[in-house]
Structure formats: structure tokens, C-alpha cells
C-alpha positions as CSV (number, residue, x, y, z in Angstrom):
1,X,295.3,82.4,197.8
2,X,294.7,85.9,199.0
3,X,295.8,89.2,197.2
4,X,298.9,90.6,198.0
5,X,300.2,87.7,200.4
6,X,297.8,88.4,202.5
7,X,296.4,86.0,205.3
8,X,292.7,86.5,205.7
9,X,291.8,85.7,209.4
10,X,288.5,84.4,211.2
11,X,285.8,86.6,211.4
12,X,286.3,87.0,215.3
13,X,289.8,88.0,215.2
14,X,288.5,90.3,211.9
15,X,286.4,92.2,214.0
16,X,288.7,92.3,217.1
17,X,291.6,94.0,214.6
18,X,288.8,96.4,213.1
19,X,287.9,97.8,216.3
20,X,291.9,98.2,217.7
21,X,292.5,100.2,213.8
22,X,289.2,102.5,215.3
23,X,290.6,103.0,219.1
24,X,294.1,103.0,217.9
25,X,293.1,105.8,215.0
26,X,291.0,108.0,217.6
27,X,293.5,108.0,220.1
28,X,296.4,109.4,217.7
29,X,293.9,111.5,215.9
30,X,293.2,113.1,219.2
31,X,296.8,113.4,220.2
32,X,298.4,114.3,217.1
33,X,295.7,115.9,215.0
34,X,293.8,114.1,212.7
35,X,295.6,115.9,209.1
36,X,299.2,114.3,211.2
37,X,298.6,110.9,210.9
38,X,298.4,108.6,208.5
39,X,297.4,105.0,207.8
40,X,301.2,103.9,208.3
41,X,301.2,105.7,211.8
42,X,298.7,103.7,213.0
43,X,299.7,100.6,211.2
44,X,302.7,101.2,213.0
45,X,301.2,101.9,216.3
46,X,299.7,98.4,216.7
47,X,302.9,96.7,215.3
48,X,300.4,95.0,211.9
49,X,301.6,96.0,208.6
50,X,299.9,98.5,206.4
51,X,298.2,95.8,204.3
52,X,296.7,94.3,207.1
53,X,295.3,97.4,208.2
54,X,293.8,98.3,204.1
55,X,292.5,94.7,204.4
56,X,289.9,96.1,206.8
57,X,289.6,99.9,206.0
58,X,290.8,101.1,202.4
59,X,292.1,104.2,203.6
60,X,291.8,106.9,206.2
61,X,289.0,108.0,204.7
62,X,287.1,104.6,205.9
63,X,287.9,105.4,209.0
64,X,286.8,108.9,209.7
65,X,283.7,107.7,208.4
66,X,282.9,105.1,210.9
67,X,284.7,106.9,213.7
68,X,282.2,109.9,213.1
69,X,279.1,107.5,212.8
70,X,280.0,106.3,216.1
71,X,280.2,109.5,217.8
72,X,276.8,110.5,215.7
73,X,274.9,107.6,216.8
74,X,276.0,108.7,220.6
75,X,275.6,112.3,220.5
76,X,272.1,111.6,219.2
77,X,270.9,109.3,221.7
78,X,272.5,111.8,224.3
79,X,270.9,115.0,222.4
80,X,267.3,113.8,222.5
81,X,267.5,112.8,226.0
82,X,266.3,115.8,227.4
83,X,263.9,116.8,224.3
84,X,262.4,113.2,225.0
85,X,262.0,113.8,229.2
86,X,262.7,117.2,231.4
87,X,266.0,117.5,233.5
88,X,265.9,119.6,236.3
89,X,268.2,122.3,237.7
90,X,271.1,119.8,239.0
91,X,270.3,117.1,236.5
92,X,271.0,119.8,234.1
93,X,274.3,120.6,235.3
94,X,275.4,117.2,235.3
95,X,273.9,116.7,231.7
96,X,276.7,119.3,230.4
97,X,279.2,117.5,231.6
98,X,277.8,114.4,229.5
99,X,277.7,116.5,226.6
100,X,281.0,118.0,227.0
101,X,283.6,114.9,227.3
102,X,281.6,113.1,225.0
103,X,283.2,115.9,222.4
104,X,285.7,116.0,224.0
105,X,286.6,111.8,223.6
106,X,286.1,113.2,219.8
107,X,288.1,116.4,219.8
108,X,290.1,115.6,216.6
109,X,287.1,116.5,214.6
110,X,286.3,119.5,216.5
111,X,289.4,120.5,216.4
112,X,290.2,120.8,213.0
113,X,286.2,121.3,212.4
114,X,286.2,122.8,209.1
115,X,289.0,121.2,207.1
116,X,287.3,117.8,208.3
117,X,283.7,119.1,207.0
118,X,285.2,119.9,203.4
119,X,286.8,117.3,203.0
120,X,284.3,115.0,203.7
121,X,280.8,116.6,202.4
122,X,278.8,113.7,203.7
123,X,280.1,114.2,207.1
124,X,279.4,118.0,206.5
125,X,275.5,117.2,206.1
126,X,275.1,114.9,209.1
127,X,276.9,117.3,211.5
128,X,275.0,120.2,210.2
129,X,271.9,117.6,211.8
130,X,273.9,117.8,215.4
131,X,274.5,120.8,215.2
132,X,270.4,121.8,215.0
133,X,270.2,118.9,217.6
134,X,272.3,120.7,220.2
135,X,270.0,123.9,219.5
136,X,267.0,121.7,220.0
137,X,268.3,120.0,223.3
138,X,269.6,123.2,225.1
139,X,266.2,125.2,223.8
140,X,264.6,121.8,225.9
141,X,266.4,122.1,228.9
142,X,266.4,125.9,229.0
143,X,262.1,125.7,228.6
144,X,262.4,123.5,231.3
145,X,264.6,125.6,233.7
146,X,262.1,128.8,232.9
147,X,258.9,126.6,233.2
148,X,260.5,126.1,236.8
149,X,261.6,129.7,237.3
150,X,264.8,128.4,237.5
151,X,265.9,131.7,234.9
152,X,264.1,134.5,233.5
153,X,264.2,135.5,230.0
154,X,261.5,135.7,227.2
155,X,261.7,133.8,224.3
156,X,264.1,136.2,222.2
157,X,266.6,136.0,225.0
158,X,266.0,132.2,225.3
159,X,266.8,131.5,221.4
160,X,270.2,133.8,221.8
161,X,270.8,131.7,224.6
162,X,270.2,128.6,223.0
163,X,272.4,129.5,219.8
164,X,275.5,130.6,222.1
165,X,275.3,127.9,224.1
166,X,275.4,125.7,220.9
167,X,278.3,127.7,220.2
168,X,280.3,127.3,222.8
169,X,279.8,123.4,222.8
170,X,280.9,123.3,219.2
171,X,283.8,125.6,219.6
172,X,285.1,125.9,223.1
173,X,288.1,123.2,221.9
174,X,289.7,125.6,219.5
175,X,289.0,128.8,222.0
176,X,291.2,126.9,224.7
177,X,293.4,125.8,221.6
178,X,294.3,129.4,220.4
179,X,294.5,130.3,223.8
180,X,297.3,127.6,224.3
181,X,296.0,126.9,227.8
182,X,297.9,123.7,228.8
183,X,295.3,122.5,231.0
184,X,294.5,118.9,231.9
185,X,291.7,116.9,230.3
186,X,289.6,117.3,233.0
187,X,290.1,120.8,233.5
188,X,289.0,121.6,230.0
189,X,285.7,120.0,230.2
190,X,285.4,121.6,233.4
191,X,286.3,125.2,231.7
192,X,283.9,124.3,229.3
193,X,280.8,123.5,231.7
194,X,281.4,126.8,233.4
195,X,281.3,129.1,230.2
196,X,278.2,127.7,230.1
197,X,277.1,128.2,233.1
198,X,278.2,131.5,232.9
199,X,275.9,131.8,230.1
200,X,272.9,130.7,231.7
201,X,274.0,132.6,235.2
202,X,272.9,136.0,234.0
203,X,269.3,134.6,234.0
204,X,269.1,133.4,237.1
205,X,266.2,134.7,239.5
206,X,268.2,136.1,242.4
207,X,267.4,133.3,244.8
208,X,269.1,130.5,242.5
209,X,272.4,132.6,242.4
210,X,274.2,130.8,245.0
211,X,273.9,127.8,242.5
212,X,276.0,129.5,239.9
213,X,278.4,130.9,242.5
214,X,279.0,127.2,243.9
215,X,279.9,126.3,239.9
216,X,282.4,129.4,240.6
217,X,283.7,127.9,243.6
218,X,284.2,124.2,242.3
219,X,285.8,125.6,239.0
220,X,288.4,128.1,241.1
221,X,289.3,124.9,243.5
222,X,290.0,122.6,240.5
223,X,291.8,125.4,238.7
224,X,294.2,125.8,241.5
225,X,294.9,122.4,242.3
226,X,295.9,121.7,238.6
């Protein structure tokens, strides 16, 4: 007989439950704030009861952890991309916005960045890892972009550049927070591409400005249709 009443299930349904506590637990997490909810909440949000849901994660804490190695195995894979081949000017642009809702599907943890990272010091090491990563990738891309005279900066100016850019990827989601813009989703990622753009725009040989001001343009006409 199983502990506590409870009914163990096939290994299919098992797995099919485990990944609805994940999805279920991101979504509120995102909503609501990861430090807001609890086990219950989302025990309660797929209508199982709270034993059901400790029968496949013993705790919250089980769940942050394989939520975050989730989003680290992704971010990786999408990190190395351009360290492993060379993006161009456009292919660039569209990178960001990879980069950018792919936090942003995870903004719980970037949202409440350092309570999560001592709390859970294990998570604290492996995101230190991203965090170098995002350096690495942007410092890829941004060799690339000079090595096509794309921008113009030496290399003191291109390792600022990196580290700001990998700044404003890691906290453009509490800027916007504290600013208590009430933006859509998509409007945020796009405010999020353009502060870097804007970044990158002040190194721009004269005869790419116009691709920057086009950025300006797209951002203005989304902001005013919102």
C-alpha cells in the first residue's frame, strides 16, 4: 500500500503530472512572484492535492531546481551560438530578441535575482557560469560586428561594452519593475532590445546609423500603439 493513502500512478501519467507541477509553477512564479507562492498554490492551481504534488517534488525547493536547470541548459545552448559561428549585423539584432524573451519566459528568477541566489547557493554558482557566458557571447558578436566595421571601438571600449550589455540583459526586468512601467510583454522585450541597441549605437560608423535609427523608429511605433 502506498504512504499516506496515496495512489502511485503509471510512469506515463507520472511524468505527464511532473511536467504540469513545472509549467503550472513557472507560470505562477512569473505572475505572482516566486517568494508568493507556495506548494499549496499550485497544488491548488491544477485542482491535485498537495500530496500528490510532494509525491513528485518534495518541496519548492525541487522545483526551482529543475525549473532553473531547464532554463540553464537553454540559455547555454543559445549563449554559445554565436561564440561557436559569427552572426552578422541583422542576424545580430534578431539574436537579442532570442536572448531577451528567453529571460523573459524566466523572469521570476530575474526578478527577485538575489534572494533566489542565497537561498539556493548551488543555483548561485551555475548562474555565476551564465553570467560569464553572456560576457563571452556579446564580446563574440561585438568582435564580429568590428571585424566587419560594423562599430568602432578598441578593445577597452569593447570589454565596457560587453560588461554593460551583460548588465542590462541581467537587470533590465527590475529597471522596468522599479520604474512600474505597465507595459505589455512584448513591449518589454522590445524596451529591452533597444537599450541595447542604444548601447551598441554610439559605435556605429556613420554609414550604419540609419540601422539604429530604424530600431528607433520600430520601438516609437510599437510604443504608441500599446
Amino acid at each position: 500500500m502506498a504512504p499516506c493513502g496515496l495512489v502511485y500512478e503509471s510512469s506515463a501519467t507520472r511524468m505527464k503530472t511532473r511536467d504540469k507541477i513545472l509549467l503550472t509553477s513557472l507560470s505562477l512564479f512569473n505572475a505572482e512572484g516566486e517568494p508568493n507562492v507556495t506548494t499549496v498554490d499550485v497544488a491548488n492551481e491544477l485542482n491535485i492535492s498537495p500530496g500528490n504534488l510532494y509525491y513528485h517534488f518534495h518541496g519548492k525547493e525541487e522545483i526551482i531546481q529543475e525549473l532553473f536547470a531547464a532554463f540553464e541548459v537553454e540559455l547555454n545552448d543559445i549563449l554559445s551560438a554565436p561564440i561557436e559561428k559569427t552572426l552578422g549585423a541583422k542576424d545580430a539584432w534578431f539574436y537579442l530578441y532570442i536572448v531577451f524573451e528567453h529571460i523573459f519566459n524566466h523572469r521570476y528568477l530575474y526578478r527577485n535575482l538575489n534572494d533566489i541566489l542565497q537561498r539556493y547557493p548551488q543555483i548561485a554558482k551555475r548562474f555565476s557560469k551564465l553570467l560569464e557566458l553572456k560576457v563571452q557571447a556579446v564580446r563574440a558578436v561585438a568582435l564580429e560586428l568590428r571585424a566587419q566595421n560594423f562599430i568602432d571601438l578598441d578593445d577597452a571600449l569593447l570589454e565596457r561594452l560587453c560588461d554593460n550589455v551583460a548588465m542590462s540583459l541581467t537587470f533590465w526586468l527590475n529597471y522596468n519593475q522599479l520604474r512600474e512601467r505597465n507595459t505589455s510583454n512584448e513591449i518589454m522585450i522590445h524596451q529591452g532590445v533597444f537599450q541595447v541597441m542604444s548601447l551598441v549605437s554610439q559605435h556605429l560608423r556613420p554609414e550604419y546609423r540609419y540601422f539604429y535609427d530604424e530600431c528607433c523608429a520600430l520601438f516609437e511605433a510599437l510604443a504608441i500603439s500599446e
